[in-house]
N, CA, C and O atoms as a GROMACS GRO file, in nm:
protein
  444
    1UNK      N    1  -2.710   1.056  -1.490
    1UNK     CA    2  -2.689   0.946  -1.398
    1UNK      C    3  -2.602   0.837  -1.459
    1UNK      O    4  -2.516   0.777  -1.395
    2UNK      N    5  -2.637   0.811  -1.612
    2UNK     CA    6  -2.549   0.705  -1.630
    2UNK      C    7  -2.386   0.707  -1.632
    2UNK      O    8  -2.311   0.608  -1.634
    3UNK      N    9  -2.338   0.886  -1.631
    3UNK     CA   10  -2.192   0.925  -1.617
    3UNK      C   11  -2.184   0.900  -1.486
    3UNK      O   12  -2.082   0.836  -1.459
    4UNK      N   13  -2.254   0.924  -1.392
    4UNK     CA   14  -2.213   0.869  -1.263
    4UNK      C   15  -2.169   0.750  -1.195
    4UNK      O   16  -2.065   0.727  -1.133
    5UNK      N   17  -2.278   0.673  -1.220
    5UNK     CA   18  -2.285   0.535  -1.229
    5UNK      C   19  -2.159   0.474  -1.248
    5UNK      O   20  -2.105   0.384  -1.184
    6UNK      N   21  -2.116   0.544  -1.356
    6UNK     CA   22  -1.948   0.482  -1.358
    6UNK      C   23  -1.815   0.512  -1.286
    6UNK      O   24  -1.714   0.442  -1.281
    7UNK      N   25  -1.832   0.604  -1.244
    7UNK     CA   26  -1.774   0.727  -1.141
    7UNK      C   27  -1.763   0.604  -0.980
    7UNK      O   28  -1.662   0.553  -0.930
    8UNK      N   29  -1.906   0.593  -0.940
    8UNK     CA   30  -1.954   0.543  -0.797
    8UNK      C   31  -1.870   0.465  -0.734
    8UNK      O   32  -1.820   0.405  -0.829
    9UNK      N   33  -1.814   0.419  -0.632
    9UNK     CA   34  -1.734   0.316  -0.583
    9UNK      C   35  -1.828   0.235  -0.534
    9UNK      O   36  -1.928   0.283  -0.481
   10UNK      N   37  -1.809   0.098  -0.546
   10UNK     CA   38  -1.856   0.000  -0.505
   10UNK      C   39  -1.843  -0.030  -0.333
   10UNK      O   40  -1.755   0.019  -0.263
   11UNK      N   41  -1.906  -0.082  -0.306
   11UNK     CA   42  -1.881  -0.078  -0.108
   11UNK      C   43  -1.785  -0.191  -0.076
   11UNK      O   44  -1.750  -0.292  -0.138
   12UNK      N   45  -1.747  -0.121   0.081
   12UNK     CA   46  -1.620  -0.185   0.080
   12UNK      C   47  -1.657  -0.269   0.188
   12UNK      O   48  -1.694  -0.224   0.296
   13UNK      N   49  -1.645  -0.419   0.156
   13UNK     CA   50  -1.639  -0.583   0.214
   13UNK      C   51  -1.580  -0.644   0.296
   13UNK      O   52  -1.489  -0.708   0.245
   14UNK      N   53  -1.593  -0.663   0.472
   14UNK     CA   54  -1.504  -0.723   0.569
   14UNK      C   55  -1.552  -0.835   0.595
   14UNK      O   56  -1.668  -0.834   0.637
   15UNK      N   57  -1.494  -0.949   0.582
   15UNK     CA   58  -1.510  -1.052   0.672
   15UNK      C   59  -1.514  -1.178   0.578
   15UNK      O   60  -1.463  -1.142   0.471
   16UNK      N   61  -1.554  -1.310   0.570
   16UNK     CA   62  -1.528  -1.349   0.471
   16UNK      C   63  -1.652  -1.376   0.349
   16UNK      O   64  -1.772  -1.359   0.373
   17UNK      N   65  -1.596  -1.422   0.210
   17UNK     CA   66  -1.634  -1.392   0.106
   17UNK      C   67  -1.774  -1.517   0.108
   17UNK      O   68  -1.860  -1.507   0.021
   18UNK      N   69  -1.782  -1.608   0.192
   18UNK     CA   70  -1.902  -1.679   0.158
   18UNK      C   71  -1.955  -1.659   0.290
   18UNK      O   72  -1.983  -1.764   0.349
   19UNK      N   73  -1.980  -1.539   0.360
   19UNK     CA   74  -2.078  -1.522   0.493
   19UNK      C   75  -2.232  -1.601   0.488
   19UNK      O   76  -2.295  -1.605   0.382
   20UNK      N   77  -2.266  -1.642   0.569
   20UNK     CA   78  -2.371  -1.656   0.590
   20UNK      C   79  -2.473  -1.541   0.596
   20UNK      O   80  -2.587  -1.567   0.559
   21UNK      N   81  -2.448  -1.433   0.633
   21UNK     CA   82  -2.521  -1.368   0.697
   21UNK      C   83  -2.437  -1.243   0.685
   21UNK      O   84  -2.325  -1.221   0.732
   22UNK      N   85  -2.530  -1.149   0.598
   22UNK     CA   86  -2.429  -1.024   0.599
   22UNK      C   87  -2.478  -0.863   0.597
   22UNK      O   88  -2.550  -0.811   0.512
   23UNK      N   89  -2.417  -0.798   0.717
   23UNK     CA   90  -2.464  -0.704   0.725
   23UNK      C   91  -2.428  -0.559   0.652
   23UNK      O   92  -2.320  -0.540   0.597
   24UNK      N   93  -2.526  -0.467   0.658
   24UNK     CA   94  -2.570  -0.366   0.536
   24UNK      C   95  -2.564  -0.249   0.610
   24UNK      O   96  -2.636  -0.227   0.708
   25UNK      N   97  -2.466  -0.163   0.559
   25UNK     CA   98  -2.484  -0.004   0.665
   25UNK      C   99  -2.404   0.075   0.539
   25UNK      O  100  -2.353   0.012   0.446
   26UNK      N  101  -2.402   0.195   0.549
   26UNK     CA  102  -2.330   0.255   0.525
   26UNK      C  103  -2.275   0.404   0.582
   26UNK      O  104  -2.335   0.457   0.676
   27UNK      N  105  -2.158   0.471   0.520
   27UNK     CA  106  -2.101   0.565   0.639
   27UNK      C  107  -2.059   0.569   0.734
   27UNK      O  108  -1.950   0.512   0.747
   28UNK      N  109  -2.109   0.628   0.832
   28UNK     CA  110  -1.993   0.619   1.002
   28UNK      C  111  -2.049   0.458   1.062
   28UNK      O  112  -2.001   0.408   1.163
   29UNK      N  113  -2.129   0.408   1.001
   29UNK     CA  114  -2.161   0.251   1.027
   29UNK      C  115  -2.040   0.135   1.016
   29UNK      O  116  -2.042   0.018   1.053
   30UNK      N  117  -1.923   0.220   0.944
   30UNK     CA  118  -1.822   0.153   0.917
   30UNK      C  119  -1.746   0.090   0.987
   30UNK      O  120  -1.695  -0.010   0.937
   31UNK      N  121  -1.706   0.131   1.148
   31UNK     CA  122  -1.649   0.118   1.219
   31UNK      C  123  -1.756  -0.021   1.316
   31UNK      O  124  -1.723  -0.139   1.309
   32UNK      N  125  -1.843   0.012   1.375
   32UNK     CA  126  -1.923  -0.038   1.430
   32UNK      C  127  -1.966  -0.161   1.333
   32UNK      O  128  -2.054  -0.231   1.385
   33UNK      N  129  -1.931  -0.196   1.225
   33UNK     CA  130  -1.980  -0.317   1.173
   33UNK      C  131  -1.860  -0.395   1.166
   33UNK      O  132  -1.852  -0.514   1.196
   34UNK      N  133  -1.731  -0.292   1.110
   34UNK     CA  134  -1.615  -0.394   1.162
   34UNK      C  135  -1.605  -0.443   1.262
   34UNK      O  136  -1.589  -0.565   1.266
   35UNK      N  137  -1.610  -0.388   1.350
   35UNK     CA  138  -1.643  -0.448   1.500
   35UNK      C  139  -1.698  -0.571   1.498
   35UNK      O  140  -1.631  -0.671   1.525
   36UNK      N  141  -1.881  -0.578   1.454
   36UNK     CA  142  -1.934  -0.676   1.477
   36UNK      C  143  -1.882  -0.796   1.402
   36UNK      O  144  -1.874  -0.900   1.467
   37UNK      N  145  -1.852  -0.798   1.299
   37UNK     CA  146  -1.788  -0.869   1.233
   37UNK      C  147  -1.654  -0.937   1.297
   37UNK      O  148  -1.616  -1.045   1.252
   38UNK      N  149  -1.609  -0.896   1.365
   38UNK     CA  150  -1.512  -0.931   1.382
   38UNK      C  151  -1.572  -1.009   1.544
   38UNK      O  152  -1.530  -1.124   1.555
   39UNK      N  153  -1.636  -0.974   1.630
   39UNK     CA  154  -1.692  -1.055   1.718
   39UNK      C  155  -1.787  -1.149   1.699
   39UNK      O  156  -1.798  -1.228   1.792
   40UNK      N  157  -1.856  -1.164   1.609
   40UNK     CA  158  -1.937  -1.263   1.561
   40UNK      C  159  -1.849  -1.358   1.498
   40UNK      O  160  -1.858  -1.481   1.510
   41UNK      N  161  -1.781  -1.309   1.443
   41UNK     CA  162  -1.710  -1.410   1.349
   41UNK      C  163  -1.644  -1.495   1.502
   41UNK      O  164  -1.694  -1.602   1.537
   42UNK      N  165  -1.552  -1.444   1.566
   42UNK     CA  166  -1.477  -1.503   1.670
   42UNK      C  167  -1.573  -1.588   1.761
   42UNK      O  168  -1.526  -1.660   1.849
   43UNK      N  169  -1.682  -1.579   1.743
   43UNK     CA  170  -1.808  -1.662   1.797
   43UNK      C  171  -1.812  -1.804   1.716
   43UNK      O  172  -1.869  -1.899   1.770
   44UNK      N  173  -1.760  -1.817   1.602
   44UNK     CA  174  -1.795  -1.875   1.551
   44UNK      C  175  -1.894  -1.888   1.393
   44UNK      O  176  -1.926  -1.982   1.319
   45UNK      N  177  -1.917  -1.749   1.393
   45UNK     CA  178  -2.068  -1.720   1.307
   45UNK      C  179  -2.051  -1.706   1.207
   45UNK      O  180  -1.932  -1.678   1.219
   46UNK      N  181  -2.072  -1.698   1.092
   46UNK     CA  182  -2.018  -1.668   0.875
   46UNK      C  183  -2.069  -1.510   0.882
   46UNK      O  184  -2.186  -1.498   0.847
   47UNK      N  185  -2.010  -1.398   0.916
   47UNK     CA  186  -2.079  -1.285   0.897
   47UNK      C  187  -1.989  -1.204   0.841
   47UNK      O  188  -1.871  -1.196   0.877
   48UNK      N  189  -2.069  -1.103   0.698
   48UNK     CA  190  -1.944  -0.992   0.678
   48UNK      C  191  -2.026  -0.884   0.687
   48UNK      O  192  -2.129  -0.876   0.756
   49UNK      N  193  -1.987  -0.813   0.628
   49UNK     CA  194  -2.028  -0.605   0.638
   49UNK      C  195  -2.000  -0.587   0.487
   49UNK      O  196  -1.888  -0.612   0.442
   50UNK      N  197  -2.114  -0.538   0.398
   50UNK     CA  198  -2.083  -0.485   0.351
   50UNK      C  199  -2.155  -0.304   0.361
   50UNK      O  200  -2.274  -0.282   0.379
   51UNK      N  201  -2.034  -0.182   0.342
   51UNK     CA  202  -2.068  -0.052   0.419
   51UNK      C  203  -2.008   0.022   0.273
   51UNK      O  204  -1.897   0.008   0.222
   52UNK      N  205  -2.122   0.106   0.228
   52UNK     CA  206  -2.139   0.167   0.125
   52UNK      C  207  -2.080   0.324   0.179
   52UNK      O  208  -2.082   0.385   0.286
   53UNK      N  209  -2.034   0.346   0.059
   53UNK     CA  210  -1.983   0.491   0.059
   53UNK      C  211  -2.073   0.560  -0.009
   53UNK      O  212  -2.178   0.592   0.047
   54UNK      N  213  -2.056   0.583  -0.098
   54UNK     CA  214  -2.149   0.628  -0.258
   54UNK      C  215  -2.255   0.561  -0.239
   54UNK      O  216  -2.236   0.440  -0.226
   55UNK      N  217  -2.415   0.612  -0.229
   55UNK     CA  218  -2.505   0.559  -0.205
   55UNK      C  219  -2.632   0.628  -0.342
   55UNK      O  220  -2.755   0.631  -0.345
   56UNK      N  221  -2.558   0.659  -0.409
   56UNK     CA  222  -2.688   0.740  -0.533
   56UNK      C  223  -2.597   0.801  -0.672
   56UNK      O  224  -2.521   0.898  -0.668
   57UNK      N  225  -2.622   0.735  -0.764
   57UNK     CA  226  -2.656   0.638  -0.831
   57UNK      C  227  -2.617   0.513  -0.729
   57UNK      O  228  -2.496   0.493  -0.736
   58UNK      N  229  -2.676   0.430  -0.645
   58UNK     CA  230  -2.693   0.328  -0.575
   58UNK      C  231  -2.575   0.182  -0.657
   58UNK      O  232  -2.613   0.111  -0.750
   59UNK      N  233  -2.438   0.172  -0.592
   59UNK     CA  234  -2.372   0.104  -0.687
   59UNK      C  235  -2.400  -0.093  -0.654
   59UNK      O  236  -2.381  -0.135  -0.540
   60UNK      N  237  -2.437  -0.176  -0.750
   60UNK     CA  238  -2.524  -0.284  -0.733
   60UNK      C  239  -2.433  -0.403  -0.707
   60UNK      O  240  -2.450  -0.494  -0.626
   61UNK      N  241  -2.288  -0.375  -0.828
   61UNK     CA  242  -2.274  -0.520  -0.865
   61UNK      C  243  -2.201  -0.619  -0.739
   61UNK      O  244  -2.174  -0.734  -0.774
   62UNK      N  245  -2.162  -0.573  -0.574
   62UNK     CA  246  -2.072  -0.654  -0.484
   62UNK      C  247  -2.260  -0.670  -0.450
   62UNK      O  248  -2.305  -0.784  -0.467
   63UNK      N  249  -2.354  -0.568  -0.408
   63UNK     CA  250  -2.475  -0.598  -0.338
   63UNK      C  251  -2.548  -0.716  -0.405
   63UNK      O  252  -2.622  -0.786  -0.336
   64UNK      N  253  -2.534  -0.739  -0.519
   64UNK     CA  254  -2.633  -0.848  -0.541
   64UNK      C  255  -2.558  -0.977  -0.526
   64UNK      O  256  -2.604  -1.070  -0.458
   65UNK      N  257  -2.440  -0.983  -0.591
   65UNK     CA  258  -2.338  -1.084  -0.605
   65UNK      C  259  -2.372  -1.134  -0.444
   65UNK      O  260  -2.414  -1.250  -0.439
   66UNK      N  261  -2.359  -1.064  -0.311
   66UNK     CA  262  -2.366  -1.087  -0.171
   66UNK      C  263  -2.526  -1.134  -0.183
   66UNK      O  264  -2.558  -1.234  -0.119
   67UNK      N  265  -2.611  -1.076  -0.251
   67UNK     CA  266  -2.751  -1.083  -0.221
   67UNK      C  267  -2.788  -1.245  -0.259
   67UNK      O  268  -2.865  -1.317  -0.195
   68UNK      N  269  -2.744  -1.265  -0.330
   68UNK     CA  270  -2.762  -1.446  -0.411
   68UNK      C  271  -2.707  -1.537  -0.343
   68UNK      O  272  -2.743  -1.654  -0.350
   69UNK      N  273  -2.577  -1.480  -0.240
   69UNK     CA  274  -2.498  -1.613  -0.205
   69UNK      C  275  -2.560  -1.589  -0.055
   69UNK      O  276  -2.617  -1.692  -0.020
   70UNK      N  277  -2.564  -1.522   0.010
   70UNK     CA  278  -2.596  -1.471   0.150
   70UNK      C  279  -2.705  -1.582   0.220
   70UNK      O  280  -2.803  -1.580   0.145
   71UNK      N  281  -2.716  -1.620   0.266
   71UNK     CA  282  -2.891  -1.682   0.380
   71UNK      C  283  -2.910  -1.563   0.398
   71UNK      O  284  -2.983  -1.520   0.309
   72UNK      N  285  -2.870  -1.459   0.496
   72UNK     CA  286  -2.976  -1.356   0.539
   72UNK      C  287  -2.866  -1.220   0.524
   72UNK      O  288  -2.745  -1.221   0.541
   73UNK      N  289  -2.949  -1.114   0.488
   73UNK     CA  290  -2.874  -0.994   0.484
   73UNK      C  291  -2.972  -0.857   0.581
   73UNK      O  292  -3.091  -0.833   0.561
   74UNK      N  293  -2.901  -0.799   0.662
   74UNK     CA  294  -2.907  -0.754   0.799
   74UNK      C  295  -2.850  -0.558   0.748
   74UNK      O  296  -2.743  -0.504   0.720
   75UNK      N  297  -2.972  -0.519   0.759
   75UNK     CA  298  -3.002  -0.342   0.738
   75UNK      C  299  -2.954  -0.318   0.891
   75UNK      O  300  -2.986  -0.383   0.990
   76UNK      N  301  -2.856  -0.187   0.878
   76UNK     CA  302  -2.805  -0.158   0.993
   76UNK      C  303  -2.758   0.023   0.981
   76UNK      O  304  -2.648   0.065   0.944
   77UNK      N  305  -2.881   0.109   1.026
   77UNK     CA  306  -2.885   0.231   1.044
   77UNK      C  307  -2.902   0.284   1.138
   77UNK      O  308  -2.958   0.228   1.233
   78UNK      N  309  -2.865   0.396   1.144
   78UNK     CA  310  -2.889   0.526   1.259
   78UNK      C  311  -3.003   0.623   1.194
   78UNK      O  312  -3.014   0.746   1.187
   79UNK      N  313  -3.097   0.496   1.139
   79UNK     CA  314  -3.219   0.630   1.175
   79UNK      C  315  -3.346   0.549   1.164
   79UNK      O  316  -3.350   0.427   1.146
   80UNK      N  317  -3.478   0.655   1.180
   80UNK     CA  318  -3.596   0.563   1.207
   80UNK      C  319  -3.677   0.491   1.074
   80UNK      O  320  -3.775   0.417   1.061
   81UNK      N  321  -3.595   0.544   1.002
   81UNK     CA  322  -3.701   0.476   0.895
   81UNK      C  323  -3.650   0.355   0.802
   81UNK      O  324  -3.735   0.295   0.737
   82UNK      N  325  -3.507   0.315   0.792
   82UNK     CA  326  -3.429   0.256   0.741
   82UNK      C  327  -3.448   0.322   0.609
   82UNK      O  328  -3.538   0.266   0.546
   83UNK      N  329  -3.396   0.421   0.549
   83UNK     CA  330  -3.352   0.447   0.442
   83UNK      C  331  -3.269   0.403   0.327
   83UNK      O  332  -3.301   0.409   0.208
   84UNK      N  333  -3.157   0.358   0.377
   84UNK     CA  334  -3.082   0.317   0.268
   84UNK      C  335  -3.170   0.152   0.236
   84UNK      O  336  -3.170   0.112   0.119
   85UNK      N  337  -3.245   0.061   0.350
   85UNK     CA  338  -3.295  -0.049   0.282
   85UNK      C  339  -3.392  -0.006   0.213
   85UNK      O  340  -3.427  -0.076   0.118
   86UNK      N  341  -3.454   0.101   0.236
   86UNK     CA  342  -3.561   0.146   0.100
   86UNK      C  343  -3.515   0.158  -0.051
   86UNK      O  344  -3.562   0.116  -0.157
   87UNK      N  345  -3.364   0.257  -0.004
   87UNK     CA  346  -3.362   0.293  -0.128
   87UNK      C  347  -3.295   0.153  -0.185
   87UNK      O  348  -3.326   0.125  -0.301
   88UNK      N  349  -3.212   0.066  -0.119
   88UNK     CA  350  -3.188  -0.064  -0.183
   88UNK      C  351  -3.311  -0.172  -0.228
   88UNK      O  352  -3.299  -0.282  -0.283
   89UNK      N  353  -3.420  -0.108  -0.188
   89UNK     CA  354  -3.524  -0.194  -0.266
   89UNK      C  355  -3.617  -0.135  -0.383
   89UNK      O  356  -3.697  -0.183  -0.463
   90UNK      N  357  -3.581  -0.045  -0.363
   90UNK     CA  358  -3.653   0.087  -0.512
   90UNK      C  359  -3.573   0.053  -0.641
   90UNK      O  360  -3.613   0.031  -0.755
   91UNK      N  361  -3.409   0.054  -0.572
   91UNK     CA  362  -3.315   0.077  -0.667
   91UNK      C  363  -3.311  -0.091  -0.724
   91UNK      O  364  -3.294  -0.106  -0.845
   92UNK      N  365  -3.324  -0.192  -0.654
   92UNK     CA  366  -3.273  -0.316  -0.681
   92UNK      C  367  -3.391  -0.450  -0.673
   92UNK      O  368  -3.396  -0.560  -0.730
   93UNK      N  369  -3.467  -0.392  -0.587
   93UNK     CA  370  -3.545  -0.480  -0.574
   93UNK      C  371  -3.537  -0.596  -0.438
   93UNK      O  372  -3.626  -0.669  -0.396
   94UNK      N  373  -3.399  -0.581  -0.393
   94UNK     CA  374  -3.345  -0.658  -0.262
   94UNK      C  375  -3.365  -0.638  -0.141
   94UNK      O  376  -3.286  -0.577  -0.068
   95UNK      N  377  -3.502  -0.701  -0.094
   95UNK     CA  378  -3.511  -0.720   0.026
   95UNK      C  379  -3.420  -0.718   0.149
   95UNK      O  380  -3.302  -0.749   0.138
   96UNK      N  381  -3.469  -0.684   0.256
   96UNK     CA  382  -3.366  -0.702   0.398
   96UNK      C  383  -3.409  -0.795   0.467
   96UNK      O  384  -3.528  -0.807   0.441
   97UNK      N  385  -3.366  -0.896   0.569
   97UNK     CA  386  -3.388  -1.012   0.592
   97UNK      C  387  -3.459  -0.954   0.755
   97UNK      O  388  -3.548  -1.005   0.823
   98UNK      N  389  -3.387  -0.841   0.777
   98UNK     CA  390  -3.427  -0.744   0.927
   98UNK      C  391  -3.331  -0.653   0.900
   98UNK      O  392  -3.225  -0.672   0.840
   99UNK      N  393  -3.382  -0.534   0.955
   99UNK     CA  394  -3.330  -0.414   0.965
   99UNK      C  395  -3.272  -0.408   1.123
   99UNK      O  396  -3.330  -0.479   1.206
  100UNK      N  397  -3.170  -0.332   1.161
  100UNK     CA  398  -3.121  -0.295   1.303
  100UNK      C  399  -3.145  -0.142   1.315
  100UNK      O  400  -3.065  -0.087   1.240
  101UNK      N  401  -3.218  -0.057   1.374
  101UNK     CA  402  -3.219   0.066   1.367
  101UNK      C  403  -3.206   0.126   1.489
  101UNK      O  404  -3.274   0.109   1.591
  102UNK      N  405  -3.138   0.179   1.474
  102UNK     CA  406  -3.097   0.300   1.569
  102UNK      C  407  -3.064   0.456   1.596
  102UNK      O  408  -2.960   0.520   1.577
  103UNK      N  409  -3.207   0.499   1.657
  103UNK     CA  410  -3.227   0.661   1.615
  103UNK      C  411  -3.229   0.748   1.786
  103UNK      O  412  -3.288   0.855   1.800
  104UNK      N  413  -3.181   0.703   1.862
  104UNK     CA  414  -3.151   0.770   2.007
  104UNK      C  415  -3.037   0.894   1.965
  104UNK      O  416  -3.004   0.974   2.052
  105UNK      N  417  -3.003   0.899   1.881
  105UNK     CA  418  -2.820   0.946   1.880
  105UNK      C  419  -2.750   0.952   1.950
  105UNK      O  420  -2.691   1.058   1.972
  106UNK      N  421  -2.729   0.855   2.007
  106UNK     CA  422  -2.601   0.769   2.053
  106UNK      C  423  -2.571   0.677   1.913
  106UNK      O  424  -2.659   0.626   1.843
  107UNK      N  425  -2.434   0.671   1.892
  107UNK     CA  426  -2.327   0.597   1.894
  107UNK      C  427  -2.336   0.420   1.889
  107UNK      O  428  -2.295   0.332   1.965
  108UNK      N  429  -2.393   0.419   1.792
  108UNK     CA  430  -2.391   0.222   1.828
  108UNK      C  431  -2.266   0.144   1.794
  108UNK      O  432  -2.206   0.133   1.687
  109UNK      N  433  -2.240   0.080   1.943
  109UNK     CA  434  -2.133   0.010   1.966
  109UNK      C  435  -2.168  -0.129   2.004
  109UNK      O  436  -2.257  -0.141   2.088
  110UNK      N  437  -2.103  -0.258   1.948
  110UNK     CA  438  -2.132  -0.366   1.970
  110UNK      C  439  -2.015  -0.465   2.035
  110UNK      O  440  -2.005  -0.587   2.036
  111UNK      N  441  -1.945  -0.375   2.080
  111UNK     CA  442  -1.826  -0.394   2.234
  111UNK      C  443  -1.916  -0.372   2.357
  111UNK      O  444  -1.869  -0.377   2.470
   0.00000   0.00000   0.00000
């Protein structure tokens, strides 16, 4: 694991760098959070996305850096159990402020 670890890409960050409020997905979540991001923000609101690729060895250092500056950080999956906020709290210890879950399979769109 620790050869991996170095290997892992770090997740990739939309919206701006001191969000208020930032949401957590990763994978085909990618699209659908740019989205929200980009309508919340036009609302007015401090929100970014951060959407993980590489999820094991679990890569930390943008998640916590976001985790310290953030007010609230927002779990956003397509399934019932929220998984990846588990494994982000096994692996890190970092709470989710609320999870968004969504296990119908449909397609979550925030257009």
């Amino acid at each position: 694991l620790d050869l991996l670890k170095k290997e892992v890409q770090e997740p990739d960050y939309y919206g701006s760098n001191s969000a208020e409020t930032v949401l957590i997905g990763w994978g085909s979540m990618k699209g659908a959070l740019k989205d929200a991001v980009d309508l919340l923000n036009k609302e007015g609101r401090s929100v970014g996305a951060l959407v993980f690729g590489d999820i094991f060895p679990l890569p930390e250092k943008k998640l916590r850096s976001f985790a310290t500056t953030a007010k609230k950080l927002i779990n956003v999956e397509m399934n019932y159990t929220g998984q990846l906020a588990r494994l982000i709290r096994m692996e890190t210890g970092i709470d989710m402020d609320e999870s968004i879950l969504k296990f119908d399979g449909r397609q979550l769109n925030f257009r």
